[in-house]
N, CA, C and O atoms as CSV, one atom per row, in Angstrom:
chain,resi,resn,atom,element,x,y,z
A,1,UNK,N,N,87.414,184.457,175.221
A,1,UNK,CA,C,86.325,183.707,174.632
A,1,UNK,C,C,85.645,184.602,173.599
A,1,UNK,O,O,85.576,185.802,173.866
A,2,UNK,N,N,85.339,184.334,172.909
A,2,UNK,CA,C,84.360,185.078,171.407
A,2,UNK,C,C,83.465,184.802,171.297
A,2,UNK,O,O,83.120,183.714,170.838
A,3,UNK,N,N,82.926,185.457,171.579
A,3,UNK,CA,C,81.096,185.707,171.142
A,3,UNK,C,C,80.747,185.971,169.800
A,3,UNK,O,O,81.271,186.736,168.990
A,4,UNK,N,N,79.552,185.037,169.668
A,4,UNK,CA,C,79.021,185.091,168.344
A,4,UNK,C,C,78.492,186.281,167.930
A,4,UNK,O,O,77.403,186.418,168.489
A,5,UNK,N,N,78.729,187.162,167.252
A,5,UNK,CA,C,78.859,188.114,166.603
A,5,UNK,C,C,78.690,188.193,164.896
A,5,UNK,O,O,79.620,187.631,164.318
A,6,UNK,N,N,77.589,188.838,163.938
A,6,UNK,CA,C,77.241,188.934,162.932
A,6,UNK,C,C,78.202,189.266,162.601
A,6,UNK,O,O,78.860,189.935,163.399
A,7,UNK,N,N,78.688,189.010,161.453
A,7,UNK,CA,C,79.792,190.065,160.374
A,7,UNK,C,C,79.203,190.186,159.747
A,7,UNK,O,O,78.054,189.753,159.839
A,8,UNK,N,N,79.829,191.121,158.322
A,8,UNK,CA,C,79.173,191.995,157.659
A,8,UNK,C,C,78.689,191.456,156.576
A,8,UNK,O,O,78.107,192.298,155.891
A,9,UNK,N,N,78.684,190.055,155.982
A,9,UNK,CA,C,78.350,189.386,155.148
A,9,UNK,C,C,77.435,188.119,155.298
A,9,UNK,O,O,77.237,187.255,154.444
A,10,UNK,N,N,76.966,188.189,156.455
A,10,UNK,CA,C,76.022,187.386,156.881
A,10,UNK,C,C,74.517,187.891,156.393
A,10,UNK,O,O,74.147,187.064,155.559
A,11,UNK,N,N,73.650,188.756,156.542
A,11,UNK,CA,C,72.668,189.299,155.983
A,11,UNK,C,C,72.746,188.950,154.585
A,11,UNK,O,O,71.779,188.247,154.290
A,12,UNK,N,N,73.557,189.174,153.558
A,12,UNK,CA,C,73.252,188.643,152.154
A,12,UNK,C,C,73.539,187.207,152.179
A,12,UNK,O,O,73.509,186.508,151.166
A,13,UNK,N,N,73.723,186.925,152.955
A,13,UNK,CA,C,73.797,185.257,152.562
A,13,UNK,C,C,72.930,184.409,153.182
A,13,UNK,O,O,72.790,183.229,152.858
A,14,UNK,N,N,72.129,185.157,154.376
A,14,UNK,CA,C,71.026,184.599,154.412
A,14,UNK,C,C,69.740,184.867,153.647
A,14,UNK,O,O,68.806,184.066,153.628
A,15,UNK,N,N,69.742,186.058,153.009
A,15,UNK,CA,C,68.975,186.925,152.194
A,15,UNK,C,C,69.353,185.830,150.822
A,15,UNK,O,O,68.228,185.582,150.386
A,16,UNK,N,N,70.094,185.269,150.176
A,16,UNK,CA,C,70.513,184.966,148.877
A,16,UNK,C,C,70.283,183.213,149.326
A,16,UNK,O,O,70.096,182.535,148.315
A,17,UNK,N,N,70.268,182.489,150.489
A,17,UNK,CA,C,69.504,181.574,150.889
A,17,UNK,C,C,68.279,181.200,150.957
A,17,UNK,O,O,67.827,180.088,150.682
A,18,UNK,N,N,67.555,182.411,151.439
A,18,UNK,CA,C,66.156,182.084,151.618
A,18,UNK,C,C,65.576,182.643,149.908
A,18,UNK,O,O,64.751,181.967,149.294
A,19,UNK,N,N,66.194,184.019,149.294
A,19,UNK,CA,C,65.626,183.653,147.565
A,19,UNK,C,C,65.828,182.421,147.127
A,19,UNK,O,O,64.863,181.959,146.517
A,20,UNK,N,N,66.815,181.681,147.234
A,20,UNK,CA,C,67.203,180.392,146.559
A,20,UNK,C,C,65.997,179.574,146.921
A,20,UNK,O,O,65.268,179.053,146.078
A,21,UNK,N,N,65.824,179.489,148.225
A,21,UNK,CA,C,64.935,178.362,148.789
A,21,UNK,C,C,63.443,178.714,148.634
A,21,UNK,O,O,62.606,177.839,148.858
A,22,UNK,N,N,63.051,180.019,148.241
A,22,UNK,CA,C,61.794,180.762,147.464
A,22,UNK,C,C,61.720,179.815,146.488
A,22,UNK,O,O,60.902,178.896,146.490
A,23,UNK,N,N,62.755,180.057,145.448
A,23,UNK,CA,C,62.286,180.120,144.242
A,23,UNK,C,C,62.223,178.425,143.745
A,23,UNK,O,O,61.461,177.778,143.027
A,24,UNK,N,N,63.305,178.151,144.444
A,24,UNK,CA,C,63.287,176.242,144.268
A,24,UNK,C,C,61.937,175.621,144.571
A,24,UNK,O,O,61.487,174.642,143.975
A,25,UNK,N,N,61.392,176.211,145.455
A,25,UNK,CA,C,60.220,175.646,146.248
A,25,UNK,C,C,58.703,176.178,145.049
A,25,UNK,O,O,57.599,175.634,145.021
A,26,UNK,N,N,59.249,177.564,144.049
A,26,UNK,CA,C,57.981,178.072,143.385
A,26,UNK,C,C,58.175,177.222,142.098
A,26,UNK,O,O,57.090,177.096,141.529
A,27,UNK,N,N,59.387,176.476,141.323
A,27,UNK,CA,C,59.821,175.804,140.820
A,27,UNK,C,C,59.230,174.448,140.862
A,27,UNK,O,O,58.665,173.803,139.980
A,28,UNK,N,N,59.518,174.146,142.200
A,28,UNK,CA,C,58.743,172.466,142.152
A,28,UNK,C,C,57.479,172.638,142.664
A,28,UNK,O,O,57.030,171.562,143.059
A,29,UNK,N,N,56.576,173.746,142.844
A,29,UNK,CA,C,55.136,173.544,142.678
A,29,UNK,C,C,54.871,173.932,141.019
A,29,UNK,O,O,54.050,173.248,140.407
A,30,UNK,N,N,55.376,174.716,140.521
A,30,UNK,CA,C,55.180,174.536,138.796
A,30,UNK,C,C,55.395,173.541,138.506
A,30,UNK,O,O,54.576,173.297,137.620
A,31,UNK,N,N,56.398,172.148,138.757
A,31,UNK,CA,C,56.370,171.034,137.406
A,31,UNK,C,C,55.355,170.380,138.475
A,31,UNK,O,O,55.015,169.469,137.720
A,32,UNK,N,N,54.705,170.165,139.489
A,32,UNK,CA,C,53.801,169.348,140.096
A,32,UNK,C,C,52.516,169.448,139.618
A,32,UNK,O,O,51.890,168.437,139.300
A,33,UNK,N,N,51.931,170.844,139.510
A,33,UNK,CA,C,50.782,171.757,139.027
A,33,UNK,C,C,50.461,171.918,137.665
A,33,UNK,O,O,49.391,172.388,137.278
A,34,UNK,N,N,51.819,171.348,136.576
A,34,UNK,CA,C,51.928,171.399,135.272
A,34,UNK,C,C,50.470,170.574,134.648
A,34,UNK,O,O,49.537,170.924,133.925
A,35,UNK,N,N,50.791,169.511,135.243
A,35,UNK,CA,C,49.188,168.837,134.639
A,35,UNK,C,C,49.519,168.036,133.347
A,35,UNK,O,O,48.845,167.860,132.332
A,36,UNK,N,N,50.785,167.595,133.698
A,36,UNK,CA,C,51.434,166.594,131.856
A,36,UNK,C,C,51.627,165.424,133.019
A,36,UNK,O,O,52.152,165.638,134.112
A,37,UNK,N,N,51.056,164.031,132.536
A,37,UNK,CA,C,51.441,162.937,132.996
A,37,UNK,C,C,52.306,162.457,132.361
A,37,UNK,O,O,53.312,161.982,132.888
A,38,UNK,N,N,52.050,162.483,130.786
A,38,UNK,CA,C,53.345,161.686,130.434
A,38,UNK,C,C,54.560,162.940,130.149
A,38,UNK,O,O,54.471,164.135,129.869
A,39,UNK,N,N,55.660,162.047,130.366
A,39,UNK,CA,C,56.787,163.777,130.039
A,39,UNK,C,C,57.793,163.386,129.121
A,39,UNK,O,O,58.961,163.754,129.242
A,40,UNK,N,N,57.184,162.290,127.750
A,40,UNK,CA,C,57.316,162.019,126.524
A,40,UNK,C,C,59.240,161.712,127.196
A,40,UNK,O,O,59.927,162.033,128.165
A,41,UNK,N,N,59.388,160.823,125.782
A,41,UNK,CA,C,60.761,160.448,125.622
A,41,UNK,C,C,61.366,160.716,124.365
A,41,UNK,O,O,60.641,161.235,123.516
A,42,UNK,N,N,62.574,160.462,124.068
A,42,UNK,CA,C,63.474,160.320,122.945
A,42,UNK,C,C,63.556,159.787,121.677
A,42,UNK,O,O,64.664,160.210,121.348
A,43,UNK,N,N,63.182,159.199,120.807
A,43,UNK,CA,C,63.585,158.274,119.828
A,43,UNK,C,C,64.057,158.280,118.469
A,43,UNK,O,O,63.522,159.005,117.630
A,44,UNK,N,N,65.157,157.418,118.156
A,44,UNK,CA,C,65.820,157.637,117.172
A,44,UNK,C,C,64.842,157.349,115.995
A,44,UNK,O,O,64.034,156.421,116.027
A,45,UNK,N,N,64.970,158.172,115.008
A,45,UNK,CA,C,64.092,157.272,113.556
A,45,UNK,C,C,64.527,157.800,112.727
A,45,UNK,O,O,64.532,159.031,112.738
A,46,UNK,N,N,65.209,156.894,111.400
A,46,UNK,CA,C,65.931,157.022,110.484
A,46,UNK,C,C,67.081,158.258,110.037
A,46,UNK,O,O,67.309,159.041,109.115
A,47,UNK,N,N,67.789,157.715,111.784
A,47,UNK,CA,C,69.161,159.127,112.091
A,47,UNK,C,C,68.658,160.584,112.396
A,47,UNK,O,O,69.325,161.586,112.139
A,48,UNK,N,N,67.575,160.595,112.895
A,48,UNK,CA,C,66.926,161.599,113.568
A,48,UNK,C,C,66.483,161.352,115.299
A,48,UNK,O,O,65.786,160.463,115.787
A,49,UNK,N,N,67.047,162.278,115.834
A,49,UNK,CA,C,66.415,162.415,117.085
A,49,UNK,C,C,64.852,162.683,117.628
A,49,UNK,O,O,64.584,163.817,117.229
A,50,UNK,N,N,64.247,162.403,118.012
A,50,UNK,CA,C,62.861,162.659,118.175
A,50,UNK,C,C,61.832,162.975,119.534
A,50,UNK,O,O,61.610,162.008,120.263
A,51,UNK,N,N,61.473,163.730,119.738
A,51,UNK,CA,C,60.985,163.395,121.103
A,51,UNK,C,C,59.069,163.367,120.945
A,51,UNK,O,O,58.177,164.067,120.467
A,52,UNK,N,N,59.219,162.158,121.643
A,52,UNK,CA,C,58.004,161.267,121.321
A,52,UNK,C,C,56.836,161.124,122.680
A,52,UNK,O,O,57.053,160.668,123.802
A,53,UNK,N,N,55.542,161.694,122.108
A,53,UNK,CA,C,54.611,161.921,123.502
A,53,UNK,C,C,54.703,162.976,124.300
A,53,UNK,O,O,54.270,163.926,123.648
A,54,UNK,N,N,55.098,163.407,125.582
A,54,UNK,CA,C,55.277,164.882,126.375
A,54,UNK,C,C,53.693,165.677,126.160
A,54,UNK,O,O,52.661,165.321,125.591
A,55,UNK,N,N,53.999,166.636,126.747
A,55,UNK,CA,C,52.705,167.926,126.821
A,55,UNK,C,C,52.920,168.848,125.404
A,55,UNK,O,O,51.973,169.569,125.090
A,56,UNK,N,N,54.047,168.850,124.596
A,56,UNK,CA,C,53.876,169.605,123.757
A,56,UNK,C,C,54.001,169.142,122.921
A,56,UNK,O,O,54.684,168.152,122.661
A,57,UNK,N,N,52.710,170.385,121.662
A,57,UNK,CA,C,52.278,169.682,120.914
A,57,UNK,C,C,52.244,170.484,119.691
A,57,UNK,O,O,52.861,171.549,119.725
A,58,UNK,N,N,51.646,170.168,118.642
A,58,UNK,CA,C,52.697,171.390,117.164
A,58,UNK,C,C,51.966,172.503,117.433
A,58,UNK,O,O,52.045,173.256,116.461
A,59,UNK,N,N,51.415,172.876,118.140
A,59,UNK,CA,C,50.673,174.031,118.131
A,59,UNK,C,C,51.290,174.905,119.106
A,59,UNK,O,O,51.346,176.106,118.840
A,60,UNK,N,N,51.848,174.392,120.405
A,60,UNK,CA,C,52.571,175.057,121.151
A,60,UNK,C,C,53.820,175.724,120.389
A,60,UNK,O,O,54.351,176.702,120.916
A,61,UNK,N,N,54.347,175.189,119.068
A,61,UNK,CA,C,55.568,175.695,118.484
A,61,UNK,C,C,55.481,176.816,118.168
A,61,UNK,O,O,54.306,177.182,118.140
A,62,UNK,N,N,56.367,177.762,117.838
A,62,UNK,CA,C,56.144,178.747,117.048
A,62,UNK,C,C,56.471,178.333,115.215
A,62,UNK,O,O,57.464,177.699,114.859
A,63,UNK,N,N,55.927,178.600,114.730
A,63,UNK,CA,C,56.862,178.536,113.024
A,63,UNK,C,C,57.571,179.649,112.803
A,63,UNK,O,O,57.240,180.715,113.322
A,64,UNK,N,N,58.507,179.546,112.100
A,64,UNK,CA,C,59.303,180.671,111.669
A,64,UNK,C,C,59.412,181.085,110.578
A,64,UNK,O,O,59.857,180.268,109.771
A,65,UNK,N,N,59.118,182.317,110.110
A,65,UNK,CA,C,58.794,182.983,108.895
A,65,UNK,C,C,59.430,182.586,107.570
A,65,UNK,O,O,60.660,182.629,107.562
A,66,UNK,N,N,58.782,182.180,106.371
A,66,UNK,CA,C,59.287,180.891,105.631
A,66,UNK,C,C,60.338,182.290,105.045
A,66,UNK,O,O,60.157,183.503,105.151
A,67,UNK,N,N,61.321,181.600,104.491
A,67,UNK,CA,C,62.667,183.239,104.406
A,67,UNK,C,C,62.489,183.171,102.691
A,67,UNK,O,O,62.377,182.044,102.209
A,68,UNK,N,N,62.468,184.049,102.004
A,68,UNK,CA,C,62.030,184.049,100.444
A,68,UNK,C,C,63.346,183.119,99.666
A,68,UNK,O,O,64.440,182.686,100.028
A,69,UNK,N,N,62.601,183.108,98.510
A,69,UNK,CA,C,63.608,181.795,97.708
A,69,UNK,C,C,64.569,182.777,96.655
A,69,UNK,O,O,65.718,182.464,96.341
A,70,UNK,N,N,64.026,183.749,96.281
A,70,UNK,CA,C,64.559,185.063,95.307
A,70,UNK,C,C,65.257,185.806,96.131
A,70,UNK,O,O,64.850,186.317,97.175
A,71,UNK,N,N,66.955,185.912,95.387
A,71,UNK,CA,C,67.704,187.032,96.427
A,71,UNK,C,C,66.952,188.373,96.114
A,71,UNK,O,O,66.163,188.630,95.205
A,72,UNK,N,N,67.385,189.079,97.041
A,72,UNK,CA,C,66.494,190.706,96.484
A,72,UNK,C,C,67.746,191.110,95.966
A,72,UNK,O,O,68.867,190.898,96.429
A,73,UNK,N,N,67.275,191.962,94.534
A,73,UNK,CA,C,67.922,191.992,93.447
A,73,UNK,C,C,68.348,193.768,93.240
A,73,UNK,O,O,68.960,194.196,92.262
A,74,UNK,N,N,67.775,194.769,94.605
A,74,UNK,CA,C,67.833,195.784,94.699
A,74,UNK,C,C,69.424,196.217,94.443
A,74,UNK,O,O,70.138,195.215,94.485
A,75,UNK,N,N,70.016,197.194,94.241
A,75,UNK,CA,C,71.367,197.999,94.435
A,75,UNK,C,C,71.715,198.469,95.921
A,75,UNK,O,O,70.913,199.362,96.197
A,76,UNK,N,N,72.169,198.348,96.484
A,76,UNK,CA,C,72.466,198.798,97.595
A,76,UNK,C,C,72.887,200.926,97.655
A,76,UNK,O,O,73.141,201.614,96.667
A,77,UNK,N,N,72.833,201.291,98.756
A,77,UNK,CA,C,72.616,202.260,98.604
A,77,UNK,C,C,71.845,203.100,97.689
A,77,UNK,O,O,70.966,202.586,96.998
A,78,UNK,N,N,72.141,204.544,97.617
A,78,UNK,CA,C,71.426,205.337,96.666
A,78,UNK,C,C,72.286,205.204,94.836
A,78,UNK,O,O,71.786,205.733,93.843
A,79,UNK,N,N,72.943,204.796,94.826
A,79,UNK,CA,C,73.264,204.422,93.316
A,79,UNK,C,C,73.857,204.763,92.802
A,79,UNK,O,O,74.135,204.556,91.621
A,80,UNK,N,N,74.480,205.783,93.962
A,80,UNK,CA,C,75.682,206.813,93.343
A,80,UNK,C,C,76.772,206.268,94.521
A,80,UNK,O,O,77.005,207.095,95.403
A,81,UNK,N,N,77.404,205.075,94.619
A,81,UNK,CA,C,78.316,204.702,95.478
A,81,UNK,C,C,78.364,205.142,96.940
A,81,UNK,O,O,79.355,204.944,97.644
A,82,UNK,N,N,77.191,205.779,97.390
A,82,UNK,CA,C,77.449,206.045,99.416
A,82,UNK,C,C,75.954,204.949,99.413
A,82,UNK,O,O,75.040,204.619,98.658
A,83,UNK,N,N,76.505,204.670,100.921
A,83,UNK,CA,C,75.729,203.604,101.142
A,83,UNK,C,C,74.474,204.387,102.572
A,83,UNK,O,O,73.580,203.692,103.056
């Protein structure tokens, strides 16, 4: 008869169970606690995708640094062919 007996891979897998079941559980008290009722939808407009309503708003965006319109017109390296 065999007795139940730990092997050696039992400890991380209950260890890698209960993180899982941590973090799922710290997960769904963040979107509960979020504080957005509506959680905005989709919509097409004139062949554009759109998402319409939700918690975020243009201010939450970041902008991204407008990139100059003039190539830079410098020489590369020092001017004597090494770079």
């Amino acid at each position: 008869m065999t007795g139940l007996t730990a092997k050696a891979g039992t400890l991380p897998l209950i260890t890698g169970f209960a993180a899982a079941t941590a973090l799922s559980g710290v997960a769904l008290f963040t979107v509960i606690s979020s504080g957005c009722d509506d959680p905005g939808r989709y919509e097409e407009r004139e062949g554009v995708v759109e998402l319409v309503g939700g918690c975020v708003s243009a201010e939450d965006v970041p902008v991204a640094p407008e990139v100059p319109t003039e190539p830079d017109t410098r020489p590369l390296g020092d001017g004597h062919g090494r770079y």
